[in-house]
MIMARMI-324603 format. One record per residue (C-alpha): residue in three letters; x, y, z. Coordinates in pm, 1 decimal, m for minus. Each point is the difference from the previous one (the first is absolute). Last residue first. Example, Ala and Ser with C-alpha at 12.3 -4.5 7.8 and 13.67 -1.06 7.14 Angstrom:
BEGIN
{r->ser | east->1367.0 | north->m106.0 | up->714.0}
{r->ala | east->m137.0 | north->m344.0 | up->66.0}
***
This chain:
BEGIN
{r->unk | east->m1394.6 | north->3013.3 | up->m5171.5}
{r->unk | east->93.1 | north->387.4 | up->21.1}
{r->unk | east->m172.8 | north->323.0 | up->m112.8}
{r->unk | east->82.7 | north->110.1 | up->m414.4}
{r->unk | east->m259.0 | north->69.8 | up->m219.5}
{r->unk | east->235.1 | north->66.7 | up->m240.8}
{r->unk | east->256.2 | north->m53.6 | up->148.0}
{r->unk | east->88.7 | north->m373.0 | up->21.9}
{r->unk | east->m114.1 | north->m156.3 | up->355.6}
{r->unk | east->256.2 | north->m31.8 | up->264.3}
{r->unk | east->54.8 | north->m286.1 | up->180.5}
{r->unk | east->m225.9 | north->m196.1 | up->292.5}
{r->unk | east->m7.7 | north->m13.8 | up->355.6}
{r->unk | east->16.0 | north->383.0 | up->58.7}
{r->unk | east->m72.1 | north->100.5 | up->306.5}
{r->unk | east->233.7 | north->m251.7 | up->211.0}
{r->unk | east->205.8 | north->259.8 | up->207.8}
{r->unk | east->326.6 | north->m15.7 | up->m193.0}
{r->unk | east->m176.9 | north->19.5 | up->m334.8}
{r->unk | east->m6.0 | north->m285.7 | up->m271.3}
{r->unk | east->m66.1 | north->m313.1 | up->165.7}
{r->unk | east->169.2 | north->m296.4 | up->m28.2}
{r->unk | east->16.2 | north->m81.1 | up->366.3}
{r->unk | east->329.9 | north->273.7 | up->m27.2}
{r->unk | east->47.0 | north->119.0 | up->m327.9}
{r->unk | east->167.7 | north->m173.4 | up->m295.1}
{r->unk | east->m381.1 | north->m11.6 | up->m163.2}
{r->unk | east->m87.3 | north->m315.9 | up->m136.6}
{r->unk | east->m110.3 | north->81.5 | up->m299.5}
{r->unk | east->197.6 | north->342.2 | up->m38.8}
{r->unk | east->m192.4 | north->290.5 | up->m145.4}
{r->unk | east->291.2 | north->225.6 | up->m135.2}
{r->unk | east->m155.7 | north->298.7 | up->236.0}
{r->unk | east->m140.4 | north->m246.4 | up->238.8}
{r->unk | east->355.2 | north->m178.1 | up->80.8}
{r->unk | east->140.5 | north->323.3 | up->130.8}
{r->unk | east->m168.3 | north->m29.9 | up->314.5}
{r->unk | east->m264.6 | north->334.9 | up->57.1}
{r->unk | east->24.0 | north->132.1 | up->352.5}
{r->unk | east->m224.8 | north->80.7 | up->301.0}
{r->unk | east->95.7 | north->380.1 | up->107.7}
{r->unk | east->144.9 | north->21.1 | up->403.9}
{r->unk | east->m186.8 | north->157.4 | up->219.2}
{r->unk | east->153.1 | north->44.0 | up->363.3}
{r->unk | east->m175.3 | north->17.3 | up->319.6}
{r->unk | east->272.4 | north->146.3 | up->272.9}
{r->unk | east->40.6 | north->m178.8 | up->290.6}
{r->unk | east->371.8 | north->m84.5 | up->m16.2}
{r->unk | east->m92.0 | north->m175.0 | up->m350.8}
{r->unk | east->m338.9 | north->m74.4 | up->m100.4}
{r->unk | east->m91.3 | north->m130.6 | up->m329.8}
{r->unk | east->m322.6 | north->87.0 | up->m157.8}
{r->unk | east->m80.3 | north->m131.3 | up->m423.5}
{r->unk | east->m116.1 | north->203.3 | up->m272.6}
{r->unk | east->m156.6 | north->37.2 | up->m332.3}
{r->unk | east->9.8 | north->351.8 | up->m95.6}
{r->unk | east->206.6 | north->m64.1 | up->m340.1}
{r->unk | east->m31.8 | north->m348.5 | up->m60.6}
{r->unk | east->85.7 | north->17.7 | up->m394.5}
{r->unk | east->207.6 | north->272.6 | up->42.5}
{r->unk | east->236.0 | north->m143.6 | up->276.3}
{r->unk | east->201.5 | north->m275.4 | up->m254.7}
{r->unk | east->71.2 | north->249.9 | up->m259.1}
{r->unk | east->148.8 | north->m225.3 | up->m276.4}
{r->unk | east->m88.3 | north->244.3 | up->m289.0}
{r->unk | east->m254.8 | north->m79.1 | up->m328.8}
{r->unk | east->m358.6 | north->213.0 | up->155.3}
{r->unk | east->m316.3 | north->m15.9 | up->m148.8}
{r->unk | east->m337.5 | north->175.9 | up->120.5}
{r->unk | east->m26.5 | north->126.7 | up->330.6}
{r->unk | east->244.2 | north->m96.0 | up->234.6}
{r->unk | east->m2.0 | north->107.6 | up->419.2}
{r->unk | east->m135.0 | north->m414.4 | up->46.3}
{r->unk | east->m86.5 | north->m168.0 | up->m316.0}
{r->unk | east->m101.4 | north->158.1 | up->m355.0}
{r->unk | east->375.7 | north->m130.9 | up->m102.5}
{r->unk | east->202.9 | north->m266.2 | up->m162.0}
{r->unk | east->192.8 | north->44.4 | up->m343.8}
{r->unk | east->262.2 | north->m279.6 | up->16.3}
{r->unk | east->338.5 | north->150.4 | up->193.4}
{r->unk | east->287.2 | north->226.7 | up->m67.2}
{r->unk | east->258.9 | north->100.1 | up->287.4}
{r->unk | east->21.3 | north->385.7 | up->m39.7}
{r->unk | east->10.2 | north->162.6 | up->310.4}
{r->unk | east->355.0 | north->m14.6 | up->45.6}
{r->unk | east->m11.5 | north->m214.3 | up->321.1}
{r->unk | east->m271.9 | north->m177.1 | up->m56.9}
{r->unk | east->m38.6 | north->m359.6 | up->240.6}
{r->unk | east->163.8 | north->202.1 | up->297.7}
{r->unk | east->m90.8 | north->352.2 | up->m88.6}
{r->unk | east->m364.1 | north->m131.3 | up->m7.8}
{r->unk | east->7.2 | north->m149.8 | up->346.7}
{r->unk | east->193.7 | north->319.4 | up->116.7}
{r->unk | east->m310.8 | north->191.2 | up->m159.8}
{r->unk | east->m310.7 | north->m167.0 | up->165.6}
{r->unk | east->175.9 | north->m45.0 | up->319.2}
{r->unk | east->46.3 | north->354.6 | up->m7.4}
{r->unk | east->m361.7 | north->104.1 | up->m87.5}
{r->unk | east->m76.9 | north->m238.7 | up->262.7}
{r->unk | east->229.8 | north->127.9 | up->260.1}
{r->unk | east->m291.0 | north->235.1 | up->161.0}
{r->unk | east->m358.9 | north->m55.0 | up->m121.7}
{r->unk | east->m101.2 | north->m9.3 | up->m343.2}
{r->unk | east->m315.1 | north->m228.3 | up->51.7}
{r->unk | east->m199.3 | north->289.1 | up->121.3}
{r->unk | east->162.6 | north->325.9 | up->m236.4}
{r->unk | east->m118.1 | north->311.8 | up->280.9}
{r->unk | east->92.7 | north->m174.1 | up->360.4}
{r->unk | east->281.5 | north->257.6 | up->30.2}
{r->unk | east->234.3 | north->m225.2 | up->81.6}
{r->unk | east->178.7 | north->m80.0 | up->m334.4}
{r->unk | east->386.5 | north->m0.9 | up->m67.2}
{r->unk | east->m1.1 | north->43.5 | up->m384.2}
{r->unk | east->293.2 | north->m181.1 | up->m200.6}
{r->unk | east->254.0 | north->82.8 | up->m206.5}
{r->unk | east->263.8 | north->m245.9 | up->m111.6}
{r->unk | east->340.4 | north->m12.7 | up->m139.1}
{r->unk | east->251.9 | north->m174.9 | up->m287.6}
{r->unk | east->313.0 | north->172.2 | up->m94.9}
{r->unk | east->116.0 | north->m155.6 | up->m359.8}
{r->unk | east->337.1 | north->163.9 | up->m71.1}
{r->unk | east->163.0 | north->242.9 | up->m188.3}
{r->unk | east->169.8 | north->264.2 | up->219.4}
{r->unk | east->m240.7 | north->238.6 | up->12.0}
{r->unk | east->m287.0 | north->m247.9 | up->80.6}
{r->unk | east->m193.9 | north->m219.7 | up->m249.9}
{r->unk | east->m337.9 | north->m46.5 | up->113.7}
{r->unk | east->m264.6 | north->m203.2 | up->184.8}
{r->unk | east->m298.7 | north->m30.0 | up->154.4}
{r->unk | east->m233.1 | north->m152.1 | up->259.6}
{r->unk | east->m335.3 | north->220.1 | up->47.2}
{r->unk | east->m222.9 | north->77.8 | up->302.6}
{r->unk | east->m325.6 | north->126.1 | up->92.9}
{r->unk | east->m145.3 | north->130.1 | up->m287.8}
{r->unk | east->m343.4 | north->131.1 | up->91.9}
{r->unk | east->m16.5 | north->397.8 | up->m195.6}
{r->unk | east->m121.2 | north->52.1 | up->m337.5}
{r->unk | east->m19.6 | north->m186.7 | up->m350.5}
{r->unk | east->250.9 | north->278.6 | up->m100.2}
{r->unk | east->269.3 | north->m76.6 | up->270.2}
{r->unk | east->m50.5 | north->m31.5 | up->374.5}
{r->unk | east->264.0 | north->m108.4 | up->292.6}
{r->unk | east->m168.0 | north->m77.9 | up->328.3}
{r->unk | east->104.5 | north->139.9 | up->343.6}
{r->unk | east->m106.1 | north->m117.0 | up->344.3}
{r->unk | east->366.1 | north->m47.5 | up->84.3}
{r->unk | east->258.0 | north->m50.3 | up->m304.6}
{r->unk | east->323.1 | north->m240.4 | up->45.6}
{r->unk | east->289.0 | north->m36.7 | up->m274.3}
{r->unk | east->103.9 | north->m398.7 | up->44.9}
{r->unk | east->360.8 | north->27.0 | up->m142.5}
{r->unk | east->100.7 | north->m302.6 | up->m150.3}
{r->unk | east->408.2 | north->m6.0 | up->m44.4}
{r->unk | east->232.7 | north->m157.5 | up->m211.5}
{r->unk | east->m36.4 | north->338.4 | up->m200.5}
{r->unk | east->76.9 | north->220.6 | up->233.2}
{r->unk | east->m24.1 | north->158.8 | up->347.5}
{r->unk | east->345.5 | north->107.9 | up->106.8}
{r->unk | east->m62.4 | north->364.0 | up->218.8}
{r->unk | east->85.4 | north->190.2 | up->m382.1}
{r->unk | east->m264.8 | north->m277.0 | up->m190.2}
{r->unk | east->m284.7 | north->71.1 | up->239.2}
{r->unk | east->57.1 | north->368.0 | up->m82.4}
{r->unk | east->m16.1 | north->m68.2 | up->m357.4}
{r->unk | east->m281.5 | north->m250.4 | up->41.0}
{r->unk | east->m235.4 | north->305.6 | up->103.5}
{r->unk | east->60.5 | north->236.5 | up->m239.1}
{r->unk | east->m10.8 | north->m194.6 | up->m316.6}
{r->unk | east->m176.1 | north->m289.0 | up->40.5}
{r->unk | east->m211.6 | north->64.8 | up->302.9}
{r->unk | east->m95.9 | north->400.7 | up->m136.6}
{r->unk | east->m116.2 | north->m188.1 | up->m336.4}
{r->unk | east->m194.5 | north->m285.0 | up->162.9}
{r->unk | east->m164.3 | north->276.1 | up->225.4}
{r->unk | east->m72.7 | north->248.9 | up->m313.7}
{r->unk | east->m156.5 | north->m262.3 | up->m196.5}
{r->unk | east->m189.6 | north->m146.7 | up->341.0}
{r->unk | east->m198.4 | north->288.0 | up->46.4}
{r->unk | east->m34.8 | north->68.0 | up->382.9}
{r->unk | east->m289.7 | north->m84.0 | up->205.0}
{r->unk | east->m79.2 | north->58.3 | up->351.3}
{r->unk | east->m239.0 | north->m172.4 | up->254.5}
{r->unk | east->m75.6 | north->181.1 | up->352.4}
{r->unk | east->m43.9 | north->m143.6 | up->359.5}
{r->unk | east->m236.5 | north->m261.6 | up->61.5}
{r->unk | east->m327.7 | north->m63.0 | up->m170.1}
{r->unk | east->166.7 | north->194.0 | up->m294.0}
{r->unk | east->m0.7 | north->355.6 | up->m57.3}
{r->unk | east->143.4 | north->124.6 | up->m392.1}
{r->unk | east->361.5 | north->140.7 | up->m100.5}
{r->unk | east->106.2 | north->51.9 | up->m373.3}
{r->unk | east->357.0 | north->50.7 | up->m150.9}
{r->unk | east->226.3 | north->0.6 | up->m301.6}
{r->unk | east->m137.0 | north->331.1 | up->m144.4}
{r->unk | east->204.3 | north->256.4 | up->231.4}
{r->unk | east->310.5 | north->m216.7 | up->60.0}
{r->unk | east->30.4 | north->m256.5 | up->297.1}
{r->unk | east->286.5 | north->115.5 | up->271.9}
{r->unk | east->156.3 | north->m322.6 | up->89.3}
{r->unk | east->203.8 | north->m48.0 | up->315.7}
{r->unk | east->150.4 | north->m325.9 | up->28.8}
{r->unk | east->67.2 | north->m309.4 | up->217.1}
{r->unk | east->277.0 | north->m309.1 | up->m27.5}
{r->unk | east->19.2 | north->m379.4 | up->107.6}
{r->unk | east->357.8 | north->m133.9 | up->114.3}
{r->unk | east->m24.6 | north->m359.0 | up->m130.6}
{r->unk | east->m175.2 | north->m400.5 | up->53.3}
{r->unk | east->m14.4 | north->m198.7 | up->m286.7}
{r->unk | east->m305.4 | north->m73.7 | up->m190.9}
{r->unk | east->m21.4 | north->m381.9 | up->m34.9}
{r->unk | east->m30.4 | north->m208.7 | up->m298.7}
{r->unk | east->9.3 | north->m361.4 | up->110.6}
{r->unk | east->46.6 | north->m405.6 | up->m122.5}
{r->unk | east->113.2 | north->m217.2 | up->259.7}
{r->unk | east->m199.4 | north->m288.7 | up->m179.7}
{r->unk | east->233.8 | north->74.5 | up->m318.4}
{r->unk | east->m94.8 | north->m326.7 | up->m211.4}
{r->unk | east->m278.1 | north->m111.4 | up->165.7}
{r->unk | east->13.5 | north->m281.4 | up->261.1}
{r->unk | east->m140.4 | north->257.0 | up->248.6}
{r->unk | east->m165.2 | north->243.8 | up->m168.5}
{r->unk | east->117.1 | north->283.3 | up->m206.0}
{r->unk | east->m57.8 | north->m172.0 | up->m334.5}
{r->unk | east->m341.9 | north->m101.4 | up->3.0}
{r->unk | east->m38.7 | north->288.5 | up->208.8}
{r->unk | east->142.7 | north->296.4 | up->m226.7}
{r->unk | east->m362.9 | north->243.5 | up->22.5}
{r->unk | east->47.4 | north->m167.6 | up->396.6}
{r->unk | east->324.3 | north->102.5 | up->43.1}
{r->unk | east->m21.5 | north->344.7 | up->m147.0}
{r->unk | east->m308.8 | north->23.6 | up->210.5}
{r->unk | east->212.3 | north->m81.3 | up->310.1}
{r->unk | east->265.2 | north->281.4 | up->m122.5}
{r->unk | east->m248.0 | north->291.3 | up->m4.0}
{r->unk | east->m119.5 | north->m91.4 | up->305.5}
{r->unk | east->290.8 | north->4.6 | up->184.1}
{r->unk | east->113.6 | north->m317.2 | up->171.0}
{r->unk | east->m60.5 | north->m297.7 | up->231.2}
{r->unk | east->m67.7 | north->m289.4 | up->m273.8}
{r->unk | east->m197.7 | north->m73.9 | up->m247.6}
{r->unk | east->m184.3 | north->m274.7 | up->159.3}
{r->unk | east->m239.2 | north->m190.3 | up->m248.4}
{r->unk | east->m369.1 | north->m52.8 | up->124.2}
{r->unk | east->m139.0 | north->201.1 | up->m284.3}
{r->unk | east->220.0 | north->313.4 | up->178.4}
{r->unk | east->200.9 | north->m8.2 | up->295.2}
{r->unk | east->186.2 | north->303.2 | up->30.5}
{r->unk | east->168.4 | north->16.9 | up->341.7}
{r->unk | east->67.9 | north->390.8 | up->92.4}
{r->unk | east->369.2 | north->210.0 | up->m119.9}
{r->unk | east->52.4 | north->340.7 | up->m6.6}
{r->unk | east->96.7 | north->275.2 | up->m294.7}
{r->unk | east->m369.1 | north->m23.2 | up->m226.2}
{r->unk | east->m115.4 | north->m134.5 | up->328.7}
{r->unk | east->m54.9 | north->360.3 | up->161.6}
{r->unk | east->241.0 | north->151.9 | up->262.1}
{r->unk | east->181.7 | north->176.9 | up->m273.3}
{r->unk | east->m314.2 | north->96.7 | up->m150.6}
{r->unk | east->m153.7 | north->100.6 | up->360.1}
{r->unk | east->233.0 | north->239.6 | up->68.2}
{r->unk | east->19.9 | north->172.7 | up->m306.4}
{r->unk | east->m338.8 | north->11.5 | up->11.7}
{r->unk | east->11.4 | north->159.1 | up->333.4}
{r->unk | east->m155.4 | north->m177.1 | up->294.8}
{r->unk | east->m352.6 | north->m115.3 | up->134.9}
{r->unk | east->m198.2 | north->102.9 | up->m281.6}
{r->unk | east->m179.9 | north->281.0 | up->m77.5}
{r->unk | east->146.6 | north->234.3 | up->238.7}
{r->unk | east->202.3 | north->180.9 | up->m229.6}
{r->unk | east->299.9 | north->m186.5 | up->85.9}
{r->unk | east->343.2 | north->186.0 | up->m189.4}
{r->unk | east->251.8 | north->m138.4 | up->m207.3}
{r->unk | east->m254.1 | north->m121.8 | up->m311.0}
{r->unk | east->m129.2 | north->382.1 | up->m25.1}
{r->unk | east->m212.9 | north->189.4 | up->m187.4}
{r->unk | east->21.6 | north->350.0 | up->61.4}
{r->unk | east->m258.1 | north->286.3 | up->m45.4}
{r->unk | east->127.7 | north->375.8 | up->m82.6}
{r->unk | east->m253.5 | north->50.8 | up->m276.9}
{r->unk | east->307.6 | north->m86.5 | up->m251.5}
{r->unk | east->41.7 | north->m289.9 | up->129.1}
{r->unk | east->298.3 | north->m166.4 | up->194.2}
{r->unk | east->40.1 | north->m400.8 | up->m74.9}
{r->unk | east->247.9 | north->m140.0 | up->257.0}
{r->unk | east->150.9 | north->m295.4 | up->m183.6}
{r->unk | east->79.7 | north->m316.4 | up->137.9}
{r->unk | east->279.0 | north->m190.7 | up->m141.1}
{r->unk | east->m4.3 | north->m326.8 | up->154.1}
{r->unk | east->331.3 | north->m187.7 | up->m80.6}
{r->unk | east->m47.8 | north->m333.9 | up->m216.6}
{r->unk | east->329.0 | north->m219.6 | up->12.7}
{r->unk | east->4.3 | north->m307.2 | up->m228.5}
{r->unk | east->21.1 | north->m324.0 | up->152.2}
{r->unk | east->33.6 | north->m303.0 | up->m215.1}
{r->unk | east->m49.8 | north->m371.8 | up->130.5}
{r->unk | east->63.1 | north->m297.7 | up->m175.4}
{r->unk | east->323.0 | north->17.6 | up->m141.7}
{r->unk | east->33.5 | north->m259.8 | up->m266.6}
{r->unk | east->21.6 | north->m359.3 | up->104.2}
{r->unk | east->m335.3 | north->m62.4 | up->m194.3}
{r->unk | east->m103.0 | north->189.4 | up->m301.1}
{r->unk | east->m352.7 | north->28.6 | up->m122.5}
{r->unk | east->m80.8 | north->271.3 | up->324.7}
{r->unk | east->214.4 | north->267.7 | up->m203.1}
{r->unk | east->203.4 | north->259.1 | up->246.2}
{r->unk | east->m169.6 | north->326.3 | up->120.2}
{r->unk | east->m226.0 | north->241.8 | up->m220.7}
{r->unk | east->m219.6 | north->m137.5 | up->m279.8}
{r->unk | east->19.6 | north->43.6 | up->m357.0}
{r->unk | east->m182.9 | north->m94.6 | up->m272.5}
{r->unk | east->m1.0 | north->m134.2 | up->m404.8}
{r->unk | east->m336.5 | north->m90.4 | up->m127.8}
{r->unk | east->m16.0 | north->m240.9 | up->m238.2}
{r->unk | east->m328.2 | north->m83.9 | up->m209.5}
{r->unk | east->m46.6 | north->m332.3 | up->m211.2}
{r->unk | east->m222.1 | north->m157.8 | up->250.1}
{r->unk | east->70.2 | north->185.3 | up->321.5}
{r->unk | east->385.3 | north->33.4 | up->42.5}
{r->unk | east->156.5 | north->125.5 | up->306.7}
{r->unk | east->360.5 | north->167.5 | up->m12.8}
{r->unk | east->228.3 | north->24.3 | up->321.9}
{r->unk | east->229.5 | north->270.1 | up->138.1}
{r->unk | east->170.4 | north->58.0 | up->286.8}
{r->unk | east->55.0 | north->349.1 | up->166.3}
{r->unk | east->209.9 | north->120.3 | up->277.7}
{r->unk | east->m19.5 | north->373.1 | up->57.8}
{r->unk | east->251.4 | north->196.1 | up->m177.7}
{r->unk | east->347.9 | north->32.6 | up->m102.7}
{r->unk | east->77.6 | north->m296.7 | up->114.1}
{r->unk | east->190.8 | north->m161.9 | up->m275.9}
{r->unk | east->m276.4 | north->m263.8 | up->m92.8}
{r->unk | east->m294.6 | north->256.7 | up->118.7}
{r->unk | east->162.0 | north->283.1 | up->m295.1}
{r->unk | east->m8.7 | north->m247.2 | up->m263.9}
{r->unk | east->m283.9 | north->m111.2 | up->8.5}
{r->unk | east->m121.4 | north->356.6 | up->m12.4}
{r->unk | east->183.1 | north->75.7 | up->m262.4}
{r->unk | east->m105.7 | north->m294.9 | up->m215.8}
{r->unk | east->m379.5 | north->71.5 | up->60.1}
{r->unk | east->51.9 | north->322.2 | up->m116.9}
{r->unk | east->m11.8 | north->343.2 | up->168.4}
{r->unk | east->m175.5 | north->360.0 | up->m81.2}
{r->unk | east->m276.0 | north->m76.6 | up->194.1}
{r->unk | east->m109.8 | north->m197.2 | up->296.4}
{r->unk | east->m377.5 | north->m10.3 | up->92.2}
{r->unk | east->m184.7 | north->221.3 | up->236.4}
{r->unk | east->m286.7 | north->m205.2 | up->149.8}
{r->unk | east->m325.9 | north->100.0 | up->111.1}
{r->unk | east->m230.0 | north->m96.4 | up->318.1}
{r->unk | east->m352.2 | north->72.7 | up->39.2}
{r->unk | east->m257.9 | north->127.7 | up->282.9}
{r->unk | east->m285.0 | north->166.4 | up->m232.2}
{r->unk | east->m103.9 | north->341.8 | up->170.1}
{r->unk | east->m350.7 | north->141.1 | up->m52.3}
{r->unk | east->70.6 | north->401.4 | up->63.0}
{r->unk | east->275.2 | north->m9.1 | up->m205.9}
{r->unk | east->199.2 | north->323.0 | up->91.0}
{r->unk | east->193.1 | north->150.1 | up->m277.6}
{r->unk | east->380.4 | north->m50.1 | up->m144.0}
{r->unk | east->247.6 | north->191.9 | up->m194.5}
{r->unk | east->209.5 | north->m280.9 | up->m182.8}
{r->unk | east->m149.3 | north->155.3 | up->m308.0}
{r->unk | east->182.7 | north->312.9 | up->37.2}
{r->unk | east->330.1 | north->m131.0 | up->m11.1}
{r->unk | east->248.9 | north->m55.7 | up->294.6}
{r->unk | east->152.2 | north->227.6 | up->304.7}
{r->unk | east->296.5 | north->m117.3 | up->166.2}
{r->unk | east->20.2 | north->26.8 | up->382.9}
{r->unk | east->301.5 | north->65.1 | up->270.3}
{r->unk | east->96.4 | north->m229.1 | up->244.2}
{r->unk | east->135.7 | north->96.5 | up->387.5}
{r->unk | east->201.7 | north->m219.7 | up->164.1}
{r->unk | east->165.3 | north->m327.6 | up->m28.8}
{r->unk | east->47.1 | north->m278.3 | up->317.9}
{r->unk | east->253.0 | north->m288.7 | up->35.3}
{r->unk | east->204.6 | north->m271.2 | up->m237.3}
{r->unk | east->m30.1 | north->m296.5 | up->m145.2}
{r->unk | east->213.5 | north->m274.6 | up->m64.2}
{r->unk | east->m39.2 | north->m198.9 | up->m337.3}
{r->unk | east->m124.3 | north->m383.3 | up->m64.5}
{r->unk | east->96.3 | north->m190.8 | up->m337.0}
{r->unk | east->m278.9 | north->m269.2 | up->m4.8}
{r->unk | east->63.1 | north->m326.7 | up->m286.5}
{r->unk | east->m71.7 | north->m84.7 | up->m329.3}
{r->unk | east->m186.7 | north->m246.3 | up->m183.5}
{r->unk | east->m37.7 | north->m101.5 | up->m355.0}
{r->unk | east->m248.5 | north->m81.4 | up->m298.4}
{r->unk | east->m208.6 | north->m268.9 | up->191.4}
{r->unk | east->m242.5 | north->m127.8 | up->m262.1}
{r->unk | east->m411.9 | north->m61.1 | up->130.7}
{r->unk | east->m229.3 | north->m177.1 | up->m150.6}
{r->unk | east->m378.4 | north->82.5 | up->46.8}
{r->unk | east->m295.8 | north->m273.4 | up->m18.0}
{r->unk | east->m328.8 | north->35.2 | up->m174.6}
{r->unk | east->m251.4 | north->m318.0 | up->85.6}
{r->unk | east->m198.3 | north->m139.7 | up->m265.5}
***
């Protein structure tokens, strides 16, 4: 017998935008706990992590996207046999038609400047002559901010960002045209973008050769603690907040924690000084050649995907896992992890981008027929079939 999904509309809001404002100087550091100190891993495992929200309730966060207080969020609940799992998405719901369709939400680039200890510096502002431009350059340049034709399982999505064509295609049963919001998009909005000087603490830092240039790593306990604190109060004082999704921009520099070094990016979430939900993402600009199949934006694309369909890091699914950068189970709707490394090329003004293949939401809650685009259940075809329950895990 075939499982299906349901799925409730709860509510919908709508995008509250905020100016922004020009350059900060000089940032200080704040040093963490000893067990945050971090080693080189000689045998690096490219991975992802998430940082979910804590200390607020579902009821406070709805409330803060209805008044605008935050990002905009809608909400759903999917059932699987007698099992509900409540979630929340950012933008306006794709079950109600007439409501606004599209929802921009501005993302500046934050890139920070990461100065070690040994007197090395990593950073996204400057080319080191491993790619044809900066980072910072080439993110903005990249599709994760400018549009291409999507056409994916022989459906058009549309001349967009990439982000927002796979948000399309996870909603296409709904999102097409004849659906019920077939002008359906979550953009990232255009903004003054924003550099920083780091100094990295003695015990937060390791440097190794790669095939081109050098590779860094800084532990990720003491980075998500300097970003929160340190970092978003000087984004707050030049008008960055909590309606905002800051896009905070490494070069050649992976975050470690006890398993080791290979984290490439993270989307989290916190409650700033003044209350609210402020959403972000860290990513890894690659182009040292050293993670193959980690290449440029697709650490990003990998995290803006999952800030999109998990914005507090805590959306609950079946167990699935032992499938792409998971081993064992895993119960969160992380649409990247399971494809983790999996890859497609888009050029844009000459430059060969890599954006991440992503997981629809229909194979967590194992839709039959999935609401996806050709029915499939990733944007570039992989995966044809649902999730399988953990344990084993794998997918149909």
């Amino acid at each position: 017998m075939k499982r299906t999904t349901r799925w409730l509309l709860f509510f919908v809001v709508k995008a509250l935008c905020l100016a922004s404002t020009p350059l900060f100087g000089q940032e200080t550091t704040v040093p963490l706990k000893q067990q945050d100190m971090i080693q080189l891993d000689p045998v690096v495992k490219p991975r992802h992590v998430t940082r979910p929200l804590r200390n607020m309730n579902a009821q406070t966060v709805s409330t803060q996207a209805s008044t605008g207080t935050t990002i905009p969020i809608w909400s759903a609940v999917a059932t699987l046999g007698s099992n509900r799992y409540n979630i929340r998405m950012v933008g306006t719901s794709v079950f109600t038609a007439g409501a606004t369709q599209t929802t921009t939400v501005k993302a500046p680039i934050i890139s920070l400047v990461l100065n070690m200890p040994d007197g090395e510096t990593f950073s996204p502002i400057v080319n080191d002559g491993c790619a044809s431009a900066s980072a910072y350059t080439l993110t903005g340049n990249s599709p994760i901010f400018k549009n291409v034709n999507y056409t994916w399982g022989g459906n058009y999505l549309g001349n967009t960002q990439y982000v927002d064509a796979y948000q399309r295609a996870n909603f296409w049963a709904y999102a097409r045209t004849g659906g019920t919001v077939p002008n359906y998009h979550v953009l990232l909005g255009a903004t003054n973008n924003y550099y920083t000087n780091v100094a990295v603490p003695a015990g937060q830092w390791t440097t190794a050769s790669a095939p081109c240039g050098r590779i860094a790593g800084v532990g990720i306990g003491w980075l998500q603690n300097y970003i929160e604190t340190t970092l978003f109060s000087q984004l707050n004082a030049v008008g960055i907040g909590s309606t905002y999704f800051p896009l905070i921009l490494l070069h050649n520099t992976q975050m470690c924690d006890n398993l080791g070094c290979g984290i490439l990016g993270y989307h989290g979430s916190f409650v700033d000084r003044l209350g609210h939900l402020q959403t972000y993402a860290v990513a890894d600009f690659e182009t040292s050649s050293a993670i193959p199949g980690f290449t440029d934006i697709a650490p990003l694309s990998h995290e803006v995907a999952e800030w999109v369909d998990d914005p507090t890091g805590d959306n609950p699914t079946p167990p699935w896992g032992n499938i792409g950068q998971v081993a064992g189970c895993q119960n969160n709707l992380e649409n990247g992890d399971a494809l983790s490394g999996t890859n497609r090329t888009l050029t844009l003004f000459g430059y060969n981008y890599h954006v991440q293949e992503l997981v629809f939401v229909g194979w967590f809650y194992r839709l039959n027929p999935s609401l996806g685009t050709n029915n499939w259940y990733s944007n570039f075809g992989t995966f044809r079939g649902f999730a399988r329950p953990c344990p084993p895990g794998g997918t149909n």
